[in-house]
N, C-alpha and C positions, 0 to 999 in steps of 0.2 A: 590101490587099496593096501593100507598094512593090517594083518593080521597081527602082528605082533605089538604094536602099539596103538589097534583100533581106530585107524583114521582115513577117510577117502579124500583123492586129493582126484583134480584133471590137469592132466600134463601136455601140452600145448603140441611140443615137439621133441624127440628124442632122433639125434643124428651122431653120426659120426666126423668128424673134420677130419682136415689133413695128420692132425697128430696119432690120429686114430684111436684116441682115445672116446668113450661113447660119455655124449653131452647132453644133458637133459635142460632143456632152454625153455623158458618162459617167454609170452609175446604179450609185452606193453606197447600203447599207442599215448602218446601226453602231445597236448597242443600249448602247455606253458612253457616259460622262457628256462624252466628248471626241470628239463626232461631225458635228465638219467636216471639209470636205476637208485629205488630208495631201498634202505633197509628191511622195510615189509618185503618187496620184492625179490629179495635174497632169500628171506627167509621161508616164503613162501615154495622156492625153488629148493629151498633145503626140507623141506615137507617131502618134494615129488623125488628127490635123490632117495629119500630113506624107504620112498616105498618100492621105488624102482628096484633098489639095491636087494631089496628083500624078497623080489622077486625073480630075482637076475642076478644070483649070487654069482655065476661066473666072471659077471662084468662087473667095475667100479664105475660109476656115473660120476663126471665133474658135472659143475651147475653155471646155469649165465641167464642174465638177462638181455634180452634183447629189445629195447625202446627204438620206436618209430616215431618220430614227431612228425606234427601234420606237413613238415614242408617235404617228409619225403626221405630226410636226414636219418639215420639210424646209427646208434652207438649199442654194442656189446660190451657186457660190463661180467666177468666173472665173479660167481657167487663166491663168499666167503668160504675157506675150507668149514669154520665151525656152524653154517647156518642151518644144518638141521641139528646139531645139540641146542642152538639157540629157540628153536622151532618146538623140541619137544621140553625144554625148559619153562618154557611161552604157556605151552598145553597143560604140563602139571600146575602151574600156579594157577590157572583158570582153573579148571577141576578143585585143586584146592579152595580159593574162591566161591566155589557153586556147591562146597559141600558135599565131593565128591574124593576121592581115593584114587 
């Protein structure tokens, strides 16, 4: 949850790799022939970094997707640096839209 910019997100997985850096990953499954990470899914993962970060201010969260397609196959795709400004830019124009501040 962030308090600061009022939004609850669920966060799939947060780990650490070898870089040691702490990654907050999302877990998609796609059975089509086009199953790597999309841009909603980046941004979505830039949702769960801002709320992480906000609450785990000692640490910086990087972001990834991680797609499983049905054969088994998986590709890791790192999120955009910018995908939670793109996430709460997303969020103000709906609000603006719905009439809302």
């Amino acid at each position: 949850y962030s308090f600061e910019h009022r939004f609850a997100c669920t966060t799939d997985l947060v780990w650490r790799p070898q870089d040691g850096r702490i990654r907050v990953t999302d877990l998609k499954t796609r059975a089509n022939k086009d199953w790597g990470a999309y841009l909603s899914d980046e941004v979505q993962v830039g949702a769960q970094q801002i709320a992480y970060d906000e609450r785990h201010s000692e640490w910086s969260a990087s972001g990834s997707v991680l797609v499983v397609h049905e054969s088994g196959a998986y590709k890791e795709t790192q999120a955009r640096s910018e995908a939670g400004l793109i996430f709460l830019a997303l969020r103000k124009a709906y609000k603006l839209m719905k009439g809302g501040v």
